[in-house]
C-alpha positions in Angstrom: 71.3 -19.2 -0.7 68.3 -17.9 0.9 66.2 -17.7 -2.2 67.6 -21.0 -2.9 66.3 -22.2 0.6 62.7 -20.4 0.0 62.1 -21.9 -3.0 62.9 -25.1 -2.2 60.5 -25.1 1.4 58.1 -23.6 -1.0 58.0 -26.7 -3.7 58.3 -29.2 -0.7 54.5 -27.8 1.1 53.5 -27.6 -2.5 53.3 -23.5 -1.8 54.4 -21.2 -4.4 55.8 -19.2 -1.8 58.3 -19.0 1.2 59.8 -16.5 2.9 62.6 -17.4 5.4 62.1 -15.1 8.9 63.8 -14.9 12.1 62.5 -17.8 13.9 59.1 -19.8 14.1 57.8 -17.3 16.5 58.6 -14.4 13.9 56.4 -16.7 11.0 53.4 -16.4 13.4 53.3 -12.8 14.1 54.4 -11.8 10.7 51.6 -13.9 9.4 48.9 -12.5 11.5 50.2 -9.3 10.7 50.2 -10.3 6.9 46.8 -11.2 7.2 46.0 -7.6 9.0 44.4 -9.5 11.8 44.5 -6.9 14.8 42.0 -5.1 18.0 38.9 -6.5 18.1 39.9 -10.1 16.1 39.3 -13.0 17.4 41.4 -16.5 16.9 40.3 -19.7 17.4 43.8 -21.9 18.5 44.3 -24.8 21.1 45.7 -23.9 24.6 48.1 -26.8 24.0 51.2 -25.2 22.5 54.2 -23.3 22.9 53.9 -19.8 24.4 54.5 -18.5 20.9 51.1 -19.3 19.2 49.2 -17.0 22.1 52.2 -14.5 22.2 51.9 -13.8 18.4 48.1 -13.4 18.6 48.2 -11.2 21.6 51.2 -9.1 19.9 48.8 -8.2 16.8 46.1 -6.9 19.8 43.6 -9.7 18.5 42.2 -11.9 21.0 42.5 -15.9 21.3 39.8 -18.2 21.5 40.9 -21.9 22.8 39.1 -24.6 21.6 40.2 -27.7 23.4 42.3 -30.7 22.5 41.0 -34.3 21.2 42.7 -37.4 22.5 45.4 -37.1 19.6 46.6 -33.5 21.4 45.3 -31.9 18.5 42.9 -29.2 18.9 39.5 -30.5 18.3 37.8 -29.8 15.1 34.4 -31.1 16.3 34.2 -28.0 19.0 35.4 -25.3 16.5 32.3 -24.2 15.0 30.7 -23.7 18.6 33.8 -21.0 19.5 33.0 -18.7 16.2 31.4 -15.8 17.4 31.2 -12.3 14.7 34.7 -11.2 15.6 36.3 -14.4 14.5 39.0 -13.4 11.7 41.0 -16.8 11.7 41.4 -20.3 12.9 44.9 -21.4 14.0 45.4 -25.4 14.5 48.3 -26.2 16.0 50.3 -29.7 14.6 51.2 -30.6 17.8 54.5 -33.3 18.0 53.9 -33.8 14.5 50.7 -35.0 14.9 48.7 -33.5 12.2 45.3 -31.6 12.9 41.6 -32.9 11.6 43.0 -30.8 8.4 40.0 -31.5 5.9 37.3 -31.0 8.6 39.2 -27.8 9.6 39.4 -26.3 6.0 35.7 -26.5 5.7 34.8 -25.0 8.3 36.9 -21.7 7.6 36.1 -21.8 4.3 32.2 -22.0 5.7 33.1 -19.2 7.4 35.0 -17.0 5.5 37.7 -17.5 7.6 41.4 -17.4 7.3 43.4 -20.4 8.1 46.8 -20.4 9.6 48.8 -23.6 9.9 51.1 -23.1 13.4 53.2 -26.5 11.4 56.2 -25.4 13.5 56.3 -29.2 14.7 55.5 -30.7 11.6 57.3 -30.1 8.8 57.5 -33.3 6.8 53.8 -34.7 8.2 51.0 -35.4 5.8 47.7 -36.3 6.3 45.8 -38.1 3.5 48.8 -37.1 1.1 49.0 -33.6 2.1 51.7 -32.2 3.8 51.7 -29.9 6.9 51.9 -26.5 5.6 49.8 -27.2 2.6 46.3 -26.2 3.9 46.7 -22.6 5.9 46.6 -19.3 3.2 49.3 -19.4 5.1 51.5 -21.8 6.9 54.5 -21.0 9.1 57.1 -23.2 10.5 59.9 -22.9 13.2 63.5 -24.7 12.4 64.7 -24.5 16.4 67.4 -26.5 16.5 64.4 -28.3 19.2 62.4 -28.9 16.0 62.3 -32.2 13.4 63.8 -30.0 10.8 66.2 -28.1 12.1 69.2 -25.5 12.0 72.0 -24.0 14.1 70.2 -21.3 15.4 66.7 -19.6 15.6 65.0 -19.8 11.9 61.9 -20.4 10.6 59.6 -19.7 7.4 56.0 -18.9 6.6 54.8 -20.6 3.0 51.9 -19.6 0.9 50.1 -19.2 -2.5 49.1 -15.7 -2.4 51.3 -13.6 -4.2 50.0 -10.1 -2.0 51.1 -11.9 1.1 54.1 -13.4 0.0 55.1 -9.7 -1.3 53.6 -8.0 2.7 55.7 -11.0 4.0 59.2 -9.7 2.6 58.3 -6.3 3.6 57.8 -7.1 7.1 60.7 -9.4 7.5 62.6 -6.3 6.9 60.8 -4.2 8.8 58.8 -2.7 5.9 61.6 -2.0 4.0 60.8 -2.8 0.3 64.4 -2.4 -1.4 67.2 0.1 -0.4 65.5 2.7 -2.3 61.8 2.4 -0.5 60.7 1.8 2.5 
């Protein structure tokens, strides 16, 4: 049923892959951990969020770097550029209430950058912004199912999507605390 679950999230972001985790808290830090970002890595995000965004940046020892919000609660994508110093490693917009982020402008400037993108869509799943759904822009994209959130559960769940077949395969090692089948570890 879990596979089942994955696969369908996955088709849905138009991601080839999900992996279902713990809780939305649980896709962030796995993600950042995914993406080895760590001491001396800093992340551009918006101070307007839930606890979990900074607590999964600080977890990995990498440092955040607010950027603040435009009148849609979004974090603006207009001030990014001016927060990328040589330690920036990743920018992570936050879809606050559903409300989708200055996607495009955002995906150009990481990709200007070299930088990684995370999508905190933990609010959004469902939103789309010129066609595009939430989740479909990050290397990877994580999402919380809180029974708080639009799409929900019964408990604490959540899931991180992606393309990249590496991450998707560090992703199901970490969910199980680096356990890769009963046989390695």
């Amino acid at each position: 049923e879990v596979g089942e679950f994955e696969e369908k999230v996955a088709k849905y972001c138009g991601k080839k892959y999900a992996v279902g985790v713990n809780s939305g808290t649980d896709a962030l830090y796995l993600s950042l951990r995914a993406l080895d970002i760590g001491p001396g890595d800093e992340v551009i995000t918006t101070p307007l969020s839930w606890i979990a965004t900074l607590n999964s940046i600080v977890l990995c020892g990498a440092t955040p770097i607010f950027v603040d919000i435009s009148e849609d609660l979004n974090i603006n994508a207009e001030l990014i550029p001016d927060a990328i110093t040589s330690k920036t490693k990743a920018l992570l917009p936050v879809h606050f209430t559903g409300k989708m982020c200055n996607m495009p402008m955002i995906t150009e400037i990481a990709s200007e950058h070299g930088l990684l993108l995370i999508e905190d869509s933990a609010q959004a799943f469902g939103s789309k912004i010129n066609g595009a759904m939430a989740g479909s822009f990050g290397d990877i994209s994580c999402f919380s199912m809180n029974p708080m959130k639009n799409f929900n559960a019964y408990g604490e769940t959540g899931a991180v999507v992606t393309d990249n077949r590496q991450l998707y395969e560090k992703l199901i090692s970490l969910r199980y605390a680096g356990t890769v089948n009963k046989e390695n570890c």
